[in-house]
DRENKERO-460081 format. One record per residue (C-alpha): x, y, z; residue number from 1; residue in one letter. Coordinates in nm, 4 decimals, decimal comma. Last residue first. Example, Ala and Ser with C-alpha at 12.3 -4.5 7.8 and 13.67 -1.06 7.14 Angstrom:
# DRENKERO-460081
(atom (1,3670 -0,1060 0,7140) 2 'S')
(atom (1,2300 -0,4500 0,7800) 1 'A')
//
This chain:
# DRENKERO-460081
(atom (-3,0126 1,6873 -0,1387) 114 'X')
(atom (-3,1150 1,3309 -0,0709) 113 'X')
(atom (-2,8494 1,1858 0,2108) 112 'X')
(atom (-2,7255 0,8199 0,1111) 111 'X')
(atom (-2,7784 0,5504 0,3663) 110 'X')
(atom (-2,5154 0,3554 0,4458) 109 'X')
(atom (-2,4644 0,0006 0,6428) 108 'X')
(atom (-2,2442 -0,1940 0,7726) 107 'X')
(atom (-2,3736 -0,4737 0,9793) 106 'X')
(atom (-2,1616 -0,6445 1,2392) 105 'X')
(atom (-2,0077 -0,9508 1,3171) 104 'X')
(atom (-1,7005 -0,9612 1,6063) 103 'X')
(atom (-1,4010 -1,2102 1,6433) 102 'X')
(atom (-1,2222 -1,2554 1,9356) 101 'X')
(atom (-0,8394 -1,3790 2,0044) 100 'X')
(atom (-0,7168 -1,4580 2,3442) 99 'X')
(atom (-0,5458 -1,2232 2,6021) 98 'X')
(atom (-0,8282 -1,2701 2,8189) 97 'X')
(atom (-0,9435 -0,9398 2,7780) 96 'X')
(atom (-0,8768 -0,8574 2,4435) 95 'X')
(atom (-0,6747 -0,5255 2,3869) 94 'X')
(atom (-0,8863 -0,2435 2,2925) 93 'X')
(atom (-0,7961 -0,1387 1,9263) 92 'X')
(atom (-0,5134 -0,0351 1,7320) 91 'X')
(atom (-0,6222 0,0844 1,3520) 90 'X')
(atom (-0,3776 -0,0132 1,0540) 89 'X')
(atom (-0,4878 -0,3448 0,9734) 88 'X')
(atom (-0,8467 -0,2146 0,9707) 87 'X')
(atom (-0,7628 -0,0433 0,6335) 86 'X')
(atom (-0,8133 -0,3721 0,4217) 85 'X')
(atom (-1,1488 -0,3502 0,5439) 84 'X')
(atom (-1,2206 -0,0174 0,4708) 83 'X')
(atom (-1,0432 -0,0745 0,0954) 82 'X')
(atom (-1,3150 -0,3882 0,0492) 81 'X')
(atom (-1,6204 -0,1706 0,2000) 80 'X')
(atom (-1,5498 0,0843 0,0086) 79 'X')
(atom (-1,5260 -0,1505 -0,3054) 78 'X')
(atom (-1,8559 -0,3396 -0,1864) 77 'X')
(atom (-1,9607 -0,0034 -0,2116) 76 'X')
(atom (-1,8686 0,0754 -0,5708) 75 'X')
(atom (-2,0126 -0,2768 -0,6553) 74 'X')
(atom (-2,3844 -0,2411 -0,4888) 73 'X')
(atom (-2,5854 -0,5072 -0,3772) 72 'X')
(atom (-2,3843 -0,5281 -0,0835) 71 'X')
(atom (-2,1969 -0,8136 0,0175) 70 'X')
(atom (-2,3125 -1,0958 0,3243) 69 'X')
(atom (-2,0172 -1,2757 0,5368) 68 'X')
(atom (-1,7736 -1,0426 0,4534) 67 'X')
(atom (-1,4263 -1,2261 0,6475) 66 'X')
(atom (-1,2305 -1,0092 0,8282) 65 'X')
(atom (-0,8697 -1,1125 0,9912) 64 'X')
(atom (-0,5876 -1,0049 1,1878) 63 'X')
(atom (-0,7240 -0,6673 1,3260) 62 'X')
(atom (-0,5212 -0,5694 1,5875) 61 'X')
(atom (-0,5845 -0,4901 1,9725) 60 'X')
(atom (-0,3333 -0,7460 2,1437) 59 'X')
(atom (-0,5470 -1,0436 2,1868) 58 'X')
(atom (-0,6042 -1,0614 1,7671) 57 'X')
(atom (-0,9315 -0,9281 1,6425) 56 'X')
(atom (-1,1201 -1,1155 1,3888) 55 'X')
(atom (-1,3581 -0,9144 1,1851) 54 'X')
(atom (-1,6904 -1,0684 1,0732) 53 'X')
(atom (-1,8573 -0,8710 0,7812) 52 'X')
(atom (-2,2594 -0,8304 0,6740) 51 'X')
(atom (-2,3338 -0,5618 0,4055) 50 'X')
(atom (-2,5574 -0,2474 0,3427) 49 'X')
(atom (-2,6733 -0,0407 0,1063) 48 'X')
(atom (-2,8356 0,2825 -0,0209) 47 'X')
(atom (-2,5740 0,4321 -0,1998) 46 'X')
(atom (-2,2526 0,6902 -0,1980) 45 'X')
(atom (-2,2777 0,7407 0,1846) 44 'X')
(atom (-1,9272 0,9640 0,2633) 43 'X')
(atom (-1,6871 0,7787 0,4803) 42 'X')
(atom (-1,6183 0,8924 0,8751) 41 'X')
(atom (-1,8971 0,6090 0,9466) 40 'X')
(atom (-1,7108 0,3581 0,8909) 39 'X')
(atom (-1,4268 0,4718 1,1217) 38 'X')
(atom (-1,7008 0,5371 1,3698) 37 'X')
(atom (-1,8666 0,1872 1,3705) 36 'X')
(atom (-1,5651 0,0304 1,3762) 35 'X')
(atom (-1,4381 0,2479 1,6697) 34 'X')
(atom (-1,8235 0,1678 1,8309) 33 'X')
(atom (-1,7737 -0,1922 1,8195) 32 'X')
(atom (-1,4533 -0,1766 1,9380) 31 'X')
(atom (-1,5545 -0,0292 2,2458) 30 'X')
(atom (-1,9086 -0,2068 2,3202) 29 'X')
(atom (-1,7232 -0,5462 2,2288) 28 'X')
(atom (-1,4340 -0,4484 2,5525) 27 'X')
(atom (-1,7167 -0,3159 2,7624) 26 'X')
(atom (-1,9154 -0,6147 2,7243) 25 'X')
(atom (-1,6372 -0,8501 2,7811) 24 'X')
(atom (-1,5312 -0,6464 3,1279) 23 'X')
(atom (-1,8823 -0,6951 3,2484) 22 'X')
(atom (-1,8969 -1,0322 3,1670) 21 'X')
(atom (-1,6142 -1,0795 3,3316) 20 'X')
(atom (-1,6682 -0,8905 3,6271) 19 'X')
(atom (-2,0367 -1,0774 3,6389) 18 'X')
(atom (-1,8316 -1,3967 3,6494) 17 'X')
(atom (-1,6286 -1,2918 3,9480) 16 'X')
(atom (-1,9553 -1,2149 4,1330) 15 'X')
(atom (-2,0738 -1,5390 4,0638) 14 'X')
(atom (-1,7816 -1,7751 4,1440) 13 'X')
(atom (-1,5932 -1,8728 3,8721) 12 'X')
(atom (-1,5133 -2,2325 3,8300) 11 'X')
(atom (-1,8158 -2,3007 3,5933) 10 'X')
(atom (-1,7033 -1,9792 3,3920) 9 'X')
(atom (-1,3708 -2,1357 3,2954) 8 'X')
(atom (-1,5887 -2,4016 3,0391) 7 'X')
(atom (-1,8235 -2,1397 2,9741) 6 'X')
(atom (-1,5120 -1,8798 2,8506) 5 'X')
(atom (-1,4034 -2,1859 2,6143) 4 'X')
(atom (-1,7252 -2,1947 2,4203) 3 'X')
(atom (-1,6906 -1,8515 2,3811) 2 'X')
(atom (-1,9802 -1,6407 2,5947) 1 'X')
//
C-alpha cells in the first residue's frame, strides 16, 4: 500500500480493508496484463530486456513513464521508446480511489531461433 492508503487503512475496519486490497490487486493485475499484452503483440528482434515505471492517471490514462533500467540493445530501446510513447493512446482500468498510481515492470523479449 501508498503511503496515503496506510494512513486511511487505520480507520478501516478489517473486512473493509481486505475489499480494498482486493479491489487494488485486481486493478494492478489488469493493467498489468494490458501492458504486458500490448508488449507482447511486437515481434522479439533481440535478447533483452528493460526496467520502466508508468504512471497512470485516476481515470485510466497513461500520463507518465519513466525507463528506470534500458536495454543493452539500441533498436529495442527504440521499441521500447515508440511503445511507450504509444501508451498515451490505450484506456485502462480506472484507479480505484480516483488517485493516480504508478506501476514498474520488466519488459522483456526473447528472440525465437528459427
Amino acid at each position: 500500500l501508498f503511503a496515503e492508503d496506510a494512513d486511511s487503512a487505520k480507520n478501516s475496519s478489517p473486512s473493509n480493508l481486505n475489499t480494498k486490497l482486493k479491489e487494488f490487486k485486481a486493478y494492478y493485475g489488469e493493467i498489468a496484463k494490458k501492458l504486458e499484452d500490448l508488449w507482447l503483440k511486437q515481434d522479439a528482434t533481440t535478447n533483452d530486456d528493460a526496467m520502466v515505471e508508468v504512471t497512470f492517471g485516476a481515470d485510466g490514462r497513461v500520463v507518465g513513464y519513466k525507463i528506470i533500467e534500458l536495454g543493452r540493445d539500441i533498436k529495442f530501446n527504440q521499441k521500447l521508446d515508440r511503445f511507450l510513447k504509444g501508451l498515451s493512446e490505450q484506456n485502462f482500468s480506472k484507479s480505484p480511489d480516483n488517485k493516480p498510481h504508478e506501476l514498474n515492470m520488466r519488459l522483456s523479449e526473447i528472440m525465437k531461433s528459427n
